[in-house]
C-alpha positions, 0 to 999 in steps of 0.5 A: 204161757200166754193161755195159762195166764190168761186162764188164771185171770180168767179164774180170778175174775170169776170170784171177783165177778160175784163180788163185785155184782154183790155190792154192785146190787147193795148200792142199787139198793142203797145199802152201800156207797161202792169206790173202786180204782185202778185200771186192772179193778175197772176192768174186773167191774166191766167184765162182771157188768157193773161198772155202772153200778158203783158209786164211784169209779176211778181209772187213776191207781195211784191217785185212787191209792192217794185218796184211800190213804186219806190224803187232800186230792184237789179235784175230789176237794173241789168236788167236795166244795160243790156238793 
């Protein structure tokens, strides 16, 4: 069982791998602000190489999923007071 899961992931990731290193390549050029979260999702950019690459990456699902929504998260409001 193991091996078939890991096999499926494994296929999943490749799709996601070239899309994530296509919008990885946007943001380098400018052309678009990249935010992705959540641990599984972090994993998926450290895998494609391109973790570093995104705007802005959070390992906080469920604060993340807060954010999307719209909702006032007191550290992205400080951060947002900062800049």
């Amino acid at each position: 069982m193991r091996q078939t899961l890991s096999a499926a992931l494994f296929v999943l990731l490749i799709p996601a791998a070239a899309l994530a290193q296509t919008a990885a390549a946007l943001t380098k050029e400018g052309s678009l602000v990249s935010v992705a979260g959540g641990g599984d999702t972090v994993a998926a950019l450290n895998h494609a190489g391109v973790v570093e690459d995104f705007s802005f990456v959070s390992t906080a699902g469920g604060a993340f999923l807060e954010w999307m929504e719209g909702r006032t998260l007191p550290g992205v409001a400080a951060l947002e007071q900062q800049g």
